[in-house]
N, C-alpha and C positions, 0 to 999 in steps of 0.2 A: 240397657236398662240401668237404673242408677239404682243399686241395690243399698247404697247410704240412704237415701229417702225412704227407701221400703221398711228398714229396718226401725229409721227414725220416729218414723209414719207421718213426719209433716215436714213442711216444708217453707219457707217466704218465697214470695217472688213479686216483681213491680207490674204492676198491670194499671193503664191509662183506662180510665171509664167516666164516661163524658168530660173529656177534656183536662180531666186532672189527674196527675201521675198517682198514686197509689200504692201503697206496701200490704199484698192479702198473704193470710196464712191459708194452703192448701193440707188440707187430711189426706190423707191415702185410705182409700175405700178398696173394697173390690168387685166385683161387675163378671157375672158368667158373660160367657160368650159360649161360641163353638167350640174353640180350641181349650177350653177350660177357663178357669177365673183368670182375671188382670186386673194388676193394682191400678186405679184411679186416682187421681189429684183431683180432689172439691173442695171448692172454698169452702172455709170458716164458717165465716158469715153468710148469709142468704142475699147473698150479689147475683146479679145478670153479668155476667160475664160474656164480652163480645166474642165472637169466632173470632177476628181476627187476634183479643190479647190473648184468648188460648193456645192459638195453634204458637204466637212467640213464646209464649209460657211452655208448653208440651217441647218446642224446640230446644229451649234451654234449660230443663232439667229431666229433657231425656225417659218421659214418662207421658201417657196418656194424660186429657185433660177434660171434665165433665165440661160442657159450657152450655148456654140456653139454647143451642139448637143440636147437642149432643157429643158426643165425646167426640173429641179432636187427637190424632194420634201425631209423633213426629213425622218431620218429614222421613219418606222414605221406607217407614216404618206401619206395620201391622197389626193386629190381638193376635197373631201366633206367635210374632213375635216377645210379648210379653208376656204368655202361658206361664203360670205357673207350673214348675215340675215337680 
């Protein structure tokens, strides 16, 4: 988990949406789950953010990522793994 983002609470990252490259500012939310709260990345702005730029967004800075058909986690990776303790 990138705990420089959590701390920051936001974050940029380039995300393609329809066809055009793009610079969004992601917040860091938080989100229960089972295993207790996890920080969230959501856009700024009220964007449709596609599955697929999420999941390379949540790959590259190592953080869950809200997107229109729901949160995308990194590869590999879980909500238990980003439980808060």
């Amino acid at each position: 988990m990138n705990m420089e983002i959590v701390k920051s609470g936001s974050a940029e990252a380039e995300v393609r949406i329809a066809g055009m490259l793009q610079v969004h500012k992601f917040i860091v939310a938080s989100e229960k789950t089972g295993f207790g709260e996890i920080p969230v990345l959501v856009p700024e702005k009220k964007v449709t953010l596609p599955t697929t730029e999420a999941m390379k967004v949540a790959n590259q800075l190592d953080l869950p990522v809200r997107s229109a058909s729901g949160t995308v986690f990194p590869q590999g990776k879980f909500a238990k793994d980003f439980a808060l303790k």
